[in-house]
C-alpha positions as CSV (number, residue, x, y, z in Angstrom):
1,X,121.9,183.2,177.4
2,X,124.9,183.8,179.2
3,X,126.2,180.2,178.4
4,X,125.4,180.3,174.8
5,X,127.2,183.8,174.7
6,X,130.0,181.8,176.0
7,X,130.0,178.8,173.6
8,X,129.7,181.3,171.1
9,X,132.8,183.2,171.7
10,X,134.6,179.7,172.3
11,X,133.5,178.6,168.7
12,X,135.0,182.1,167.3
13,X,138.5,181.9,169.1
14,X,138.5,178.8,167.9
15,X,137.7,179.2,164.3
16,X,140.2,182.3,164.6
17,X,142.7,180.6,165.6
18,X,142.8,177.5,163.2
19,X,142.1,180.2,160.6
20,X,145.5,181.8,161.6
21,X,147.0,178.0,161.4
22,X,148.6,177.9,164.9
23,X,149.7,175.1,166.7
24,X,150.9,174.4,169.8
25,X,154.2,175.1,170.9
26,X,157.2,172.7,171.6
27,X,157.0,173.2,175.4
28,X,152.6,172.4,175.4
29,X,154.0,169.3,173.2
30,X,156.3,168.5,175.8
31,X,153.8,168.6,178.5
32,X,151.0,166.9,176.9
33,X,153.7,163.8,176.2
34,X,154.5,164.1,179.8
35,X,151.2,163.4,180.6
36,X,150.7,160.8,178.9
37,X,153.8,158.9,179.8
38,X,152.7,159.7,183.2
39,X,148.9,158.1,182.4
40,X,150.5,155.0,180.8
41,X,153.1,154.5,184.4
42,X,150.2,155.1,186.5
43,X,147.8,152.4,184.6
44,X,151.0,150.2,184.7
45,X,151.3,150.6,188.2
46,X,148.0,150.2,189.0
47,X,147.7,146.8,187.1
48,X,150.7,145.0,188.7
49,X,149.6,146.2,192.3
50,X,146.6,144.1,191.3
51,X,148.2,141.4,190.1
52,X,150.3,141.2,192.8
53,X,146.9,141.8,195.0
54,X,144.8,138.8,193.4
55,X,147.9,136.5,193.6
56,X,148.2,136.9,197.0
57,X,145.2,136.6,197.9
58,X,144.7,133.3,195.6
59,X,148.0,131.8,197.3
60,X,146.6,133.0,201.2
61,X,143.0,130.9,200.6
62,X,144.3,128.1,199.0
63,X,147.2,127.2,200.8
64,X,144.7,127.5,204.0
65,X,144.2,123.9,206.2
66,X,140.4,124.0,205.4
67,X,140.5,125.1,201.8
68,X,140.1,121.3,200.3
69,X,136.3,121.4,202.6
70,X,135.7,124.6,201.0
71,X,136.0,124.3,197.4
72,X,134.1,120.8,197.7
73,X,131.4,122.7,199.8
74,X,131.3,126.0,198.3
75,X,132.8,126.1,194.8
76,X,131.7,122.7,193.8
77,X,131.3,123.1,189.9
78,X,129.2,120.2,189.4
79,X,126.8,120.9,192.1
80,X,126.7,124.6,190.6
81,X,125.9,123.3,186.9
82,X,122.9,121.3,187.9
83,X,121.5,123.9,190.4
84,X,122.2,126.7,187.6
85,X,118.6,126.3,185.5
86,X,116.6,126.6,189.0
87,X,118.2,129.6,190.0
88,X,118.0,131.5,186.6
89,X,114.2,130.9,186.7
90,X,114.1,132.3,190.5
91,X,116.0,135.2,189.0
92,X,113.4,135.9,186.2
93,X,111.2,136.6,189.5
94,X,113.4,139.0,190.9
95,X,114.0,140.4,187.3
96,X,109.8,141.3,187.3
97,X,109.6,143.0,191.0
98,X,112.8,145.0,189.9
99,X,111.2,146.1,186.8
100,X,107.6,147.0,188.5
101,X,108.7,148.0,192.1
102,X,111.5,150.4,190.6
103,X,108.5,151.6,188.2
104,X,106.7,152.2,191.0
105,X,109.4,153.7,193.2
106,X,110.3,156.3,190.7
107,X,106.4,157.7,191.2
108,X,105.5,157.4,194.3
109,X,109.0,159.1,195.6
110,X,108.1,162.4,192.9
111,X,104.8,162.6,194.5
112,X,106.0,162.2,198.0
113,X,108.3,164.7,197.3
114,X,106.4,166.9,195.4
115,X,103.6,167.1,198.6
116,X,106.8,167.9,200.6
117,X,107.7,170.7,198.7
118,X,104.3,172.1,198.5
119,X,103.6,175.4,200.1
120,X,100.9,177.3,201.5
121,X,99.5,177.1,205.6
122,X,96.8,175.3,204.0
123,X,98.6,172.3,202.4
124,X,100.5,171.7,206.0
125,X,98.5,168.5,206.4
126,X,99.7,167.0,203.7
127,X,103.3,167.5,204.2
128,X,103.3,166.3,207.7
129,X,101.7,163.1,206.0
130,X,104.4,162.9,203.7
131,X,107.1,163.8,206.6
132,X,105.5,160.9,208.7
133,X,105.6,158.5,205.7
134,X,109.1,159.1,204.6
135,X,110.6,159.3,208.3
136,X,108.5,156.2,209.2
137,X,109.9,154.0,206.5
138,X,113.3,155.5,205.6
139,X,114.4,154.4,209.6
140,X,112.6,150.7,209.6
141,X,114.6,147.8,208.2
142,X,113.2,146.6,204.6
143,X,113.4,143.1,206.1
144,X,110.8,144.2,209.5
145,X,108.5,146.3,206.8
146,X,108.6,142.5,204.4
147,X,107.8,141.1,207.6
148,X,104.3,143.2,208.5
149,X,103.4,143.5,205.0
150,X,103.9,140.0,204.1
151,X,102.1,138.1,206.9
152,X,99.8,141.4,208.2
153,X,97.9,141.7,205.2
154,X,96.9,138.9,204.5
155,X,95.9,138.2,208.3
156,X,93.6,140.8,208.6
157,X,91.3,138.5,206.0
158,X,90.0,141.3,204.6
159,X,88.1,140.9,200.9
160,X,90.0,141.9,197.7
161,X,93.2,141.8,199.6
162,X,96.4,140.1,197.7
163,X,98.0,136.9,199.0
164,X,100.8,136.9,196.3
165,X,104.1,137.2,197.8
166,X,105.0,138.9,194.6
167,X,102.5,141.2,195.4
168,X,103.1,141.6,198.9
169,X,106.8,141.9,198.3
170,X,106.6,144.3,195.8
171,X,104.4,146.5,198.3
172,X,107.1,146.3,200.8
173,X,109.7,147.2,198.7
174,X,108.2,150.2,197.3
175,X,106.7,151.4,200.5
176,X,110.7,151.3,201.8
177,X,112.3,152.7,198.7
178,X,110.1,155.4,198.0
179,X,110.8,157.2,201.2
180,X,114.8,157.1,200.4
181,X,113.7,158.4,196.5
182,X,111.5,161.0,197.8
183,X,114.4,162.5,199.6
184,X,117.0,162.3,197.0
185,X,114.0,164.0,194.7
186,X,113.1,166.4,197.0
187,X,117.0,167.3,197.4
188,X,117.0,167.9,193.5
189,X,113.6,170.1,193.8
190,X,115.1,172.4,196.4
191,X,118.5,172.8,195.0
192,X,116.9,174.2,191.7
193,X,117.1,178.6,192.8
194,X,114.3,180.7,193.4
195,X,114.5,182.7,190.5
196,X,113.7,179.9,188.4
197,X,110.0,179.6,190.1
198,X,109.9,183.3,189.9
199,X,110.7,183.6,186.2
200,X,108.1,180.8,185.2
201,X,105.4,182.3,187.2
202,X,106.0,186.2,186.2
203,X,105.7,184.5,182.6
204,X,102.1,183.4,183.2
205,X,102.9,179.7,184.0
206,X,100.6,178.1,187.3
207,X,102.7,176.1,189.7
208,X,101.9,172.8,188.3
209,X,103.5,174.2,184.4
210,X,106.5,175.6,186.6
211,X,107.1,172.4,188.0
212,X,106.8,170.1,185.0
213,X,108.4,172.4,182.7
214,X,111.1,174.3,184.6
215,X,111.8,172.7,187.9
216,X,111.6,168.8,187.3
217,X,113.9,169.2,184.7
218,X,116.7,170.5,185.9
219,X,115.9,168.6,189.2
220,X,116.3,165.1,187.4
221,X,119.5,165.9,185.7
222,X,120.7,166.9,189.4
223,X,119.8,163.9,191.3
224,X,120.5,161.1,188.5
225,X,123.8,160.2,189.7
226,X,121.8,159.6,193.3
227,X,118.6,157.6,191.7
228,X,120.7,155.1,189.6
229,X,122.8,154.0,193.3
230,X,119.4,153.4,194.9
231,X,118.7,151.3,191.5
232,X,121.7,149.4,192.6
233,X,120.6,148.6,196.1
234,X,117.1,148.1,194.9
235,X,118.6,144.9,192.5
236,X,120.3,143.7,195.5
237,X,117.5,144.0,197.9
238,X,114.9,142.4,195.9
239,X,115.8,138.7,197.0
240,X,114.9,139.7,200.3
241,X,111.4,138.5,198.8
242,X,112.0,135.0,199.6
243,X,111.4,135.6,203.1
244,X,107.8,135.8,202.3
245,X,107.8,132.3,200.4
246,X,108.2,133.8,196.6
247,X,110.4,131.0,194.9
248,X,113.3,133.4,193.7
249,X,116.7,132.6,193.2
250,X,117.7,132.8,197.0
251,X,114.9,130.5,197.6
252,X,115.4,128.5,194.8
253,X,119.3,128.0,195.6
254,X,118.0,127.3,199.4
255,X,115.7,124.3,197.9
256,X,118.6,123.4,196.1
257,X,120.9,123.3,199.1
258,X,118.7,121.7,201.7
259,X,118.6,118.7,199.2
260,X,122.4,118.2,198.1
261,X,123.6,119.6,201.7
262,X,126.2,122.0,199.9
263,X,126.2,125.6,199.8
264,X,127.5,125.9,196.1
265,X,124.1,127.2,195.1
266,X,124.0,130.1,197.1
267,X,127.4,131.3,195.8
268,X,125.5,131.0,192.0
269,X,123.0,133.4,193.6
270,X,125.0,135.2,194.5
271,X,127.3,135.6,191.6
272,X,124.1,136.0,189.2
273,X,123.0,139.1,191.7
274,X,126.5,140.7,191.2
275,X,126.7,140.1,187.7
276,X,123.0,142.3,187.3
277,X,124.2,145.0,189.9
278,X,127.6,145.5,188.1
279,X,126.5,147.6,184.9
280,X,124.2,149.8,186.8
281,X,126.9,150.3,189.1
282,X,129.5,151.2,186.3
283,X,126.4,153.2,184.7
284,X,126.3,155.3,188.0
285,X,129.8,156.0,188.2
286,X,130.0,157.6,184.3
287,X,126.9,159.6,185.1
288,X,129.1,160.7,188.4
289,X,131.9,161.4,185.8
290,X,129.9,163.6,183.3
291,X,128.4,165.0,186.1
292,X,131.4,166.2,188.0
293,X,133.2,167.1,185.0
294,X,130.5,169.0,183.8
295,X,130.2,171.1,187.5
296,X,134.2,171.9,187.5
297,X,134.2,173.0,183.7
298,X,131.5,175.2,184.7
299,X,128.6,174.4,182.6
300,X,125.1,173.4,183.0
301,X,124.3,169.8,184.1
């Protein structure tokens, strides 16, 4: 109420004012052209200390003893064009895990949080679970947990069990990332005040309503900024798969390498992996933005 009062008051000063025609004065002209001459030197500056960056880095690599071995071994275009078609189709495997484990991440980190947050002597059990299961795999490596999921599974030769290393590496992956997403969750849960609960429940809602209907919410629109940088290390970390046999496209450039006996292929790899982390990465940083701007101008996220 208090922030509609607010935008409601805004929208009548502002009415009143154009109403009463005014217009800025000759020294808030002044400054807002200050400004922006001072916008424009800054991006200036900012470009030609690039510039000057990127050329000296170009000039420091090339003009290095070794850098003819290099680019043959490295950056050699031909190699890159033939191994290009192999890798893309190792990619469209890491596409699917990111698309199901993230799925899958996103629920199992609510829950996990959600039993965390529970409350109540009785429920105790079930948060030391979760407590166990989020400290347990937030502290082990991704590549150990790939490792014991991967080969332990399917050793213990038990009926029903999957042998896919998409499978298996989709297990690990979600086991590992869920424990960092239940904590960012859990952040958002608890940074959402008491009196919210209280309201909803002196209203007649049960916990479960409170916490789909008032709490979730505003928790999501908290930790967004948070979820959408795990999303970024998740499209990163989901080549790790090919440790487990899965022909991705760090195994495929690997096959690739081991039979031309140039490394070319792993720098397409890894170009393709940067080039699908980039706009979730720019994504994050204008939710950041709106977020940050919205917390100094004072209003609700």
């Amino acid at each position: 109420m208090a922030v509609r009062r607010r935008r409601r008051a805004r929208a009548q000063l502002t009415a009143g004012t154009a109403g009463a025609g005014w217009a800025p004065s000759e020294l808030e002209l002044s400054r807002r052209a200050w400004r922006r001459s001072r916008a424009r030197r800054s991006t200036l500056v900012a470009l030609l200390s690039t510039l000057l960056f990127a050329v000296a880095a170009y000039l420091a690599v090339t003009r290095a003893p070794g850098w003819p071995r290099v680019r043959a071994t490295f950056f050699s275009w031909s190699v890159a064009v033939d191994a290009l078609p192999e890798i893309l189709r190792g990619l469209w495997l890491n596409l699917q895990v990111l698309v199901v484990g993230g799925a899958l991440v996103l629920v199992t980190g609510l829950l996990v949080a959600s039993v965390r947050t529970l409350r109540g002597p009785a429920l105790a059990p079930l948060r030391i679970v979760a407590t166990v299961y989020v400290d347990l795999f937030r502290g082990m490596p991704l590549i150990i947990v790939l490792y014991l999921v991967g080969f332990g599974f399917p050793a213990l030769g038990l009926q029903g069990v999957p042998t896919s290393p998409f499978v298996l590496g989709t297990t690990a992956i979600v086991l590992v990332y869920s424990a960092y997403v239940a904590e960012v969750f859990r952040a958002g849960i608890e940074s959402v005040h008491p009196s919210q609960r209280a309201a909803a429940r002196s209203l007649g809602l049960t916990h479960r309503q409170t916490m789909r209907i008032v709490v979730l919410p505003q928790a999501l629109r908290t930790v967004t900024p948070a979820l959408l940088n795990d999303f970024v290390a998740l499209q990163k970390d989901v080549g790790l798969i090919s440790v487990l046999g899965a022909i991705d496209a760090v195994r495929s450039a690997q096959i690739v390498v081991g039979q031309t006996f140039n490394f070319t292929p792993y720098v397409v790899a890894g170009l393709l992996f940067v080039a699908l982390a980039v706009p979730s990465a720019r994504l994050a940083d204008a939710v950041t933005a709106r977020a940050r701007s919205r917390q100094q101008a004072g209003s609700l996220l």
